[in-house]
C-alpha atoms as an extended CHARMM CRD file, in Angstrom:
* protein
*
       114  EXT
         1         1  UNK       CA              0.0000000000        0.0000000000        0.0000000000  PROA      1               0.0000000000
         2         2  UNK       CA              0.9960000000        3.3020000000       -0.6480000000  PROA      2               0.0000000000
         3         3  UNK       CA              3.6530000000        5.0320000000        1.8220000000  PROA      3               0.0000000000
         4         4  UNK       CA              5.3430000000        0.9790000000        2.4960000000  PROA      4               0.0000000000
         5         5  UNK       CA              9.2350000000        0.5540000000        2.0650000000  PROA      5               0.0000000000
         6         6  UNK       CA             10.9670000000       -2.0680000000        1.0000000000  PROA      6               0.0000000000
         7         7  UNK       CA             15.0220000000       -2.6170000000        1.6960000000  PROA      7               0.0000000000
         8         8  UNK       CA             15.7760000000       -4.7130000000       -1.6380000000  PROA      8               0.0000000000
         9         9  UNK       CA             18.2730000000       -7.2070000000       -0.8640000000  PROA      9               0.0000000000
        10        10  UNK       CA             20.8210000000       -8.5670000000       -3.4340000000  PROA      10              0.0000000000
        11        11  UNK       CA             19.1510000000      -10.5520000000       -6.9590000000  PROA      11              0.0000000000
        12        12  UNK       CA             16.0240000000       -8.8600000000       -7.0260000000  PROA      12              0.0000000000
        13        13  UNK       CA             13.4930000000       -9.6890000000       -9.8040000000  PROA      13              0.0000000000
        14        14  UNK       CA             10.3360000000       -8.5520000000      -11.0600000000  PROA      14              0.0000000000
        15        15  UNK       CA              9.9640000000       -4.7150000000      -10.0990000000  PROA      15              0.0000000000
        16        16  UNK       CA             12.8690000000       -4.8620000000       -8.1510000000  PROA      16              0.0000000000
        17        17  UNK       CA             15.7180000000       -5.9230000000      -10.9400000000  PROA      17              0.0000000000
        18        18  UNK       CA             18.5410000000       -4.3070000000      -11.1680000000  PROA      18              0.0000000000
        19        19  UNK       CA             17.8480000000       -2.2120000000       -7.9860000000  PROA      19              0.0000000000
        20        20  UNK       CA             19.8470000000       -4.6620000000       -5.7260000000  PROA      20              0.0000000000
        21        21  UNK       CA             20.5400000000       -2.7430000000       -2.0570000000  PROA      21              0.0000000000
        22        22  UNK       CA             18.2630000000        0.0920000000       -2.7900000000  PROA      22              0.0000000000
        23        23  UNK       CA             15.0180000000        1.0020000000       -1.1060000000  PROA      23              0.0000000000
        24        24  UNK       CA             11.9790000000        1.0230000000       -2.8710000000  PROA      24              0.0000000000
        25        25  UNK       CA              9.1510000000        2.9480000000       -2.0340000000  PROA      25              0.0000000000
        26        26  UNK       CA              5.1170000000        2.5200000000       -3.0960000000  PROA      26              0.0000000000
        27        27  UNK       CA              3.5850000000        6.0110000000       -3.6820000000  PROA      27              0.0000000000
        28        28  UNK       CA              0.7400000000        6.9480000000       -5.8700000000  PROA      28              0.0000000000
        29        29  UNK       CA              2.3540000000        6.7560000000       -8.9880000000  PROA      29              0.0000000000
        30        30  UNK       CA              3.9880000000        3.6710000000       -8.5940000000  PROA      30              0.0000000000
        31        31  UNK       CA              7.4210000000        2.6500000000       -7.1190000000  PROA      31              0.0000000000
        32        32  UNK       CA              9.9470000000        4.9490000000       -6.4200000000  PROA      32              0.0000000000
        33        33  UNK       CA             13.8400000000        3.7530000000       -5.5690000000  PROA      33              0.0000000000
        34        34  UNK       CA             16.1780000000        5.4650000000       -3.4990000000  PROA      34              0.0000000000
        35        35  UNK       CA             20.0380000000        4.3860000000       -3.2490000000  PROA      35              0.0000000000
        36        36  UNK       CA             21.4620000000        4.4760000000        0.7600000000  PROA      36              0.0000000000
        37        37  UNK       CA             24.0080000000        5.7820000000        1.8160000000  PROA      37              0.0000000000
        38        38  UNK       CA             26.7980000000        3.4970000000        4.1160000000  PROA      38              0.0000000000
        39        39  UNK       CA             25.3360000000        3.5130000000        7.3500000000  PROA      39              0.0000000000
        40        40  UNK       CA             21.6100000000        4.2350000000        6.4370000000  PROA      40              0.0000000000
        41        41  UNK       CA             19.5470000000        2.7730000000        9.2110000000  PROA      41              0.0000000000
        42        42  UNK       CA             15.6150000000        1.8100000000        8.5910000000  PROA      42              0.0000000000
        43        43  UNK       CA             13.1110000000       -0.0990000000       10.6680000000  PROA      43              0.0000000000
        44        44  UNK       CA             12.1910000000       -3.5170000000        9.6390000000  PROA      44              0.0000000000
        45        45  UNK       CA              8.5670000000       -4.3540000000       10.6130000000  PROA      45              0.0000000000
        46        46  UNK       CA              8.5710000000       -7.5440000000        9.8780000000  PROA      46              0.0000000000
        47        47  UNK       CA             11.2240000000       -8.3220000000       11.9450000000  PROA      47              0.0000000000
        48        48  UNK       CA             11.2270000000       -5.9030000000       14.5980000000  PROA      48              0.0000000000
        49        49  UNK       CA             14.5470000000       -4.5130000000       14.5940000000  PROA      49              0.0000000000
        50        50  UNK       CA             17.2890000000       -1.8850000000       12.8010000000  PROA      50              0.0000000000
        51        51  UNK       CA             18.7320000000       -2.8080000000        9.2030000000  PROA      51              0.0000000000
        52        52  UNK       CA             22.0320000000       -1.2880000000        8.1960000000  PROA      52              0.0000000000
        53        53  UNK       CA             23.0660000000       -0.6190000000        4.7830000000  PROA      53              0.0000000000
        54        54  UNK       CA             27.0640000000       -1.2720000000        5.2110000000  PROA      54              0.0000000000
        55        55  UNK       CA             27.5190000000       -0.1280000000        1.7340000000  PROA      55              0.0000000000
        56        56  UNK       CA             27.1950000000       -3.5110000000        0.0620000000  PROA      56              0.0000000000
        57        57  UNK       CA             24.6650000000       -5.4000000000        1.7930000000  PROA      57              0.0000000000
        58        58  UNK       CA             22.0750000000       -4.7260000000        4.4000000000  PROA      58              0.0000000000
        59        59  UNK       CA             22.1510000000       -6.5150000000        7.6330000000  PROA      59              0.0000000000
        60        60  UNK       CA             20.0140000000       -6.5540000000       10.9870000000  PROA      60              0.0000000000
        61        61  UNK       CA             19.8300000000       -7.2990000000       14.3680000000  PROA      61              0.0000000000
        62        62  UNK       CA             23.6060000000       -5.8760000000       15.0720000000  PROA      62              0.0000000000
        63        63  UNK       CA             24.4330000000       -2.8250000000       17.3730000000  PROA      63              0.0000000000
        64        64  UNK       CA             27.6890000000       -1.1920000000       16.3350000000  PROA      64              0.0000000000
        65        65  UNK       CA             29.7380000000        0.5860000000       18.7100000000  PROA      65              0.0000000000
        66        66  UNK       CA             32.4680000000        1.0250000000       20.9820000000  PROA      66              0.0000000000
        67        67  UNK       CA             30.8810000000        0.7850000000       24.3860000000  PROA      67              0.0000000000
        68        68  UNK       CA             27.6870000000        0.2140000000       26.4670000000  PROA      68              0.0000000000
        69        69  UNK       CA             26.8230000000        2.4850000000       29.0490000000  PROA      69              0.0000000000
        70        70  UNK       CA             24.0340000000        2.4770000000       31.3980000000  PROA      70              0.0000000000
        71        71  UNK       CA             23.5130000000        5.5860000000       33.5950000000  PROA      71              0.0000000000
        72        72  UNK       CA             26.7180000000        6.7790000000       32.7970000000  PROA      72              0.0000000000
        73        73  UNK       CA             28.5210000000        3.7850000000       33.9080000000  PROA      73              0.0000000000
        74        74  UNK       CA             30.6120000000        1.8810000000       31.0040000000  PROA      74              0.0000000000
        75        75  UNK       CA             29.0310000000       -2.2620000000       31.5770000000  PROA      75              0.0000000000
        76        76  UNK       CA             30.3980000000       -3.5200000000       28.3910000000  PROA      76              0.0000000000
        77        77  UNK       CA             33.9630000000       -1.9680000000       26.0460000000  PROA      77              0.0000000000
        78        78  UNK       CA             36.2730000000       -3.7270000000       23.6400000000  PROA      78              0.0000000000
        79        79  UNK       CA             37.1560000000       -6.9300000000       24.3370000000  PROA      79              0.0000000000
        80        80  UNK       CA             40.1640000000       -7.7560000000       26.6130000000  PROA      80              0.0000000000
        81        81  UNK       CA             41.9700000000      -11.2480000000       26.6250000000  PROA      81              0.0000000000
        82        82  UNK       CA             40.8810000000      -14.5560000000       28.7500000000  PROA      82              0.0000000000
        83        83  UNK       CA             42.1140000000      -14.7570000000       32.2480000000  PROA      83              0.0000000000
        84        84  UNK       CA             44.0220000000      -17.8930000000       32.2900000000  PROA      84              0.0000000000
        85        85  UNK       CA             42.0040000000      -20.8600000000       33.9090000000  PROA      85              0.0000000000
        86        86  UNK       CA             42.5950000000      -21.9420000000       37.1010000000  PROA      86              0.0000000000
        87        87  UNK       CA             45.6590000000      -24.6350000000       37.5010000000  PROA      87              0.0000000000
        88        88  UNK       CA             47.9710000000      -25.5030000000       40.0570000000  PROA      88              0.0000000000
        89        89  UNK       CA             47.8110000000      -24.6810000000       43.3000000000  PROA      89              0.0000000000
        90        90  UNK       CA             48.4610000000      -27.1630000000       46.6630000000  PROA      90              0.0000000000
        91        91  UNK       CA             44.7050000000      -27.5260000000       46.9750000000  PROA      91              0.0000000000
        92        92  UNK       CA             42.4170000000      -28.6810000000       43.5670000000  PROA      92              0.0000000000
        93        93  UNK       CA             38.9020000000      -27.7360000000       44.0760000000  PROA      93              0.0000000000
        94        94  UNK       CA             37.6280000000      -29.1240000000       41.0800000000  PROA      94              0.0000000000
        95        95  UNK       CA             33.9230000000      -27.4320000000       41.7130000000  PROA      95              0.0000000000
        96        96  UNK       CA             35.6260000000      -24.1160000000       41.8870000000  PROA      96              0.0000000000
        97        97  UNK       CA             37.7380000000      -25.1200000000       39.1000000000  PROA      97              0.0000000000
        98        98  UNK       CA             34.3300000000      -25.9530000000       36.5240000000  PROA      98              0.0000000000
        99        99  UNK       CA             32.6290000000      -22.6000000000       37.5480000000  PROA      99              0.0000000000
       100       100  UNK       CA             35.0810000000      -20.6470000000       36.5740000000  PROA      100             0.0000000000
       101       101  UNK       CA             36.1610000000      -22.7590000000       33.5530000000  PROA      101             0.0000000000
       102       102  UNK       CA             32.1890000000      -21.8990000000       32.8210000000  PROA      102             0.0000000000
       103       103  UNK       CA             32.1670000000      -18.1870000000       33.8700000000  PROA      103             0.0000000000
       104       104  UNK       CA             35.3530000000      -18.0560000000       31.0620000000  PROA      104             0.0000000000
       105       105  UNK       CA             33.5100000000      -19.7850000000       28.3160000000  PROA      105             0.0000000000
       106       106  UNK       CA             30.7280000000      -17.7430000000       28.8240000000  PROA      106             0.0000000000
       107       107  UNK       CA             32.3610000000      -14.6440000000       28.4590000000  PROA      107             0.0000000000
       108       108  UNK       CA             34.0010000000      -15.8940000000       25.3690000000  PROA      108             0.0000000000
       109       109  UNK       CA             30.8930000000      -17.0650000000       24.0810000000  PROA      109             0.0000000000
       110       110  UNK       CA             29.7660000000      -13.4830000000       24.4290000000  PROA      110             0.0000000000
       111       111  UNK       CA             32.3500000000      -11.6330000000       22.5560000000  PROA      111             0.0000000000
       112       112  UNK       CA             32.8470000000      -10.2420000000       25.7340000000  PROA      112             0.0000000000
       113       113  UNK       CA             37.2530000000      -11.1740000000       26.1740000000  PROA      113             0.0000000000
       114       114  UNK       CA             38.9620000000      -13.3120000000       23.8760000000  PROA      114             0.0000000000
């Protein structure tokens, strides 16, 4: 219906060929393109979330930046490297040993050290 927008994702056909990455737009007189600019950010309904036009694709569901803050306090930055998991030692506490093997992996898992 008139006023909808489409993000047109690489090998379009029909309407949409040759307009690969571009936005296309239903008005009265039919459909209108638009090229994006790198960093271009719409709203995808369908999906509920941000797409990015990087330039020479679109993607979603990614937050670029360099840092998280919440109330002014930084909770999440660049990545730092692993702490090394626990070894050694004259005592092995091999419960305390799996928790923090865990706590490690998860961190990884996140992106959030290497």
């Amino acid at each position: 219906s008139e006023g909808q927008c489409w993000a047109v994702d690489a090998g379009p056909s029909g309407s949409f060929a040759g307009k690969a990455g571009g936005v296309a737009m239903w008005t009265a007189s039919g459909w209108r393109f638009s090229a994006p600019n790198a960093g271009t950010n719409v709203w995808n309904k369908a999906s509920g979330y941000t797409i990015r036009w990087g330039g020479s694709a679109w993607s979603g569901g990614e937050v670029e930046g360099s840092a998280i803050h919440v109330n002014g306090v930084k909770v999440v930055g660049e990545t730092l490297p692993a702490p090394p998991s626990p070894s050694g030692g004259t005592i092995i506490d091999t419960e305390a040993r799996a928790s923090l093997n865990a706590l490690i992996a998860t961190l990884k898992s996140h992106g959030l050290i290497s």
